[in-house]
N, C-alpha and C positions, 0 to 999 in steps of 0.2 A: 744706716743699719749697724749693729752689733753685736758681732759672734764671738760668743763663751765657747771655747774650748776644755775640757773635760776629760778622763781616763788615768789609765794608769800611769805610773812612770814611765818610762822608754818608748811612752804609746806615738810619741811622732808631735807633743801638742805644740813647742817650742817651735821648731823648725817646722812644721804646716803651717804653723799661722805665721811664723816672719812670712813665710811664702807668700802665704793669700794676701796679707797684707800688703806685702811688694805687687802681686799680681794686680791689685783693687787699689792701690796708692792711698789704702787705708795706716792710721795707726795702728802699732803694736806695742801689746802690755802683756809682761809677762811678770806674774804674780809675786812667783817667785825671788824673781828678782825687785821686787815693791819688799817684799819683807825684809830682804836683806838690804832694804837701801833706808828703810825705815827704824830696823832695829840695827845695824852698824853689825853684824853678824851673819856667817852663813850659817844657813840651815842648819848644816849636820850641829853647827857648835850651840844651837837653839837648844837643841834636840838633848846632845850632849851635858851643857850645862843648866839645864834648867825643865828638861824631861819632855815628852812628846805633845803634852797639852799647852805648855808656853806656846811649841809653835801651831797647832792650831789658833790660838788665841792670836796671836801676831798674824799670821795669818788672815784671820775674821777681819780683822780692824784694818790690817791693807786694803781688803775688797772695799769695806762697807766705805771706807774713804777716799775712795777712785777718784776723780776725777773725770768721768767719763764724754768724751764729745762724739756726736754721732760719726759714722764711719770707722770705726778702731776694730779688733780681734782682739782678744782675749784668752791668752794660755794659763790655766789655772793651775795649781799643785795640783798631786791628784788626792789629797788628801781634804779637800775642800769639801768633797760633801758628806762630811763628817759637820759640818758647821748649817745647821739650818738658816744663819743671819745671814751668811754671806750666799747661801743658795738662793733666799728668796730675794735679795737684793741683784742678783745676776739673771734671777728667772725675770724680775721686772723691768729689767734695762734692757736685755739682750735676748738674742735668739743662743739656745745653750747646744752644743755638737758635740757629739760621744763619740770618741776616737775606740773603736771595739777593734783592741787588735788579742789577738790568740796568744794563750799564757804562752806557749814555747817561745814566742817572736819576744817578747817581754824579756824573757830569760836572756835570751842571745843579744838583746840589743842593754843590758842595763852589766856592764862589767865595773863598772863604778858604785855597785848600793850601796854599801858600807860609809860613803862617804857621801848621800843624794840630802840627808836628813830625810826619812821616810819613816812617816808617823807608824808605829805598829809592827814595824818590822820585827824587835826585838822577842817580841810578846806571840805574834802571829805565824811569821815568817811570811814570804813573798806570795806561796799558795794562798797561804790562810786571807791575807789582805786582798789577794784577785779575786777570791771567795768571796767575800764580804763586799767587799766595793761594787763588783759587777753589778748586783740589784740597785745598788745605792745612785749609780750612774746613767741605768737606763731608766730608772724613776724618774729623773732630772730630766732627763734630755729632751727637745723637740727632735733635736733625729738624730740619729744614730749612722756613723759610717764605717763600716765593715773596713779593716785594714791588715792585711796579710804582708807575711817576710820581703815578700818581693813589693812590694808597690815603692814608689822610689817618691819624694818629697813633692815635689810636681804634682806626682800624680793624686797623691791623697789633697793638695789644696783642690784640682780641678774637682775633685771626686765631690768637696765640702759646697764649691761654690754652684755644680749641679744640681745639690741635692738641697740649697737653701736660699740660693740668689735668685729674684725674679727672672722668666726670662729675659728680660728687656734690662736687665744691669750686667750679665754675664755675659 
């Protein structure tokens, strides 16, 4: 099996899925870090140097050229589903989980934006992109997992692997 991870920034996607992954003795891929190993550049300097569609684009082309073996997680930017190629390549490979966590928790947990490269920021600001995204996110998703300020990293992989793992694998 293979779970796409999805949401906003700060939503928890990173660090739930190293979790589950450790939990499942599955692989972990985080997306993010494919672009920066792909393009010899962080994000923000994407973003910076060559404006917010490069990194989409970089982005796109990380997905669609995964390498994917069954059993892995998948943490995506959360600007991915902005890219319809790399959506319908992750809706066909994988089971996709929407990290819904509450804009105040976003705010408190993202002290670093300035420097995340977050497509839109500039243009939007962080409401405007939670605005925008939310629909884009629950479109995608096979399911959606509710994540509040207090739930601690444990507990949102249990939460992921209740609400997506046969019984008989969890």
């Amino acid at each position: 099996m293979i779970i796409t991870l999805i949401g906003m920034p700060g939503a928890g996607k990173s660090s739930a899925g190293q979790k589950l992954a450790s939990l499942l003795g599955y692989e972990f891929i985080d997306t993010d870090k494919l672009v920066i190993d792909d393009s010899g550049k962080d994000l923000q300097d994407i973003v910076n140097d060559f404006g917010d569609l490069a990194l989409l684009e970089a982005e796109e082309q990380s997905i669609i050229n995964m390498k994917l073996n069954d059993n892995c997680i998948i943490a995506t930017g959360g600007s991915v589903v902005y890219s319809e190629k790399a959506m319908k390549f992750l809706k066909e490979h994988s089971v996709i989980v929407y990290l819904d966590v509450p804009f105040g928790t976003i705010v408190y947990r993202l002290s670093n934006l300035a420097t995340r490269g977050v497509v839109g920021l500039r243009e939007k600001g962080l409401r405007g992109l939670y605005e925008e995204r939310t629909g884009l996110y629950t479109s995608f998703a096979d399911h959606t997992i509710t994540v509040s300020r207090n739930d601690k990293v444990m507990n949102v992989a249990k939460k992921i692997m209740s609400e997506v793992m046969p019984e008989s694998e969890s």
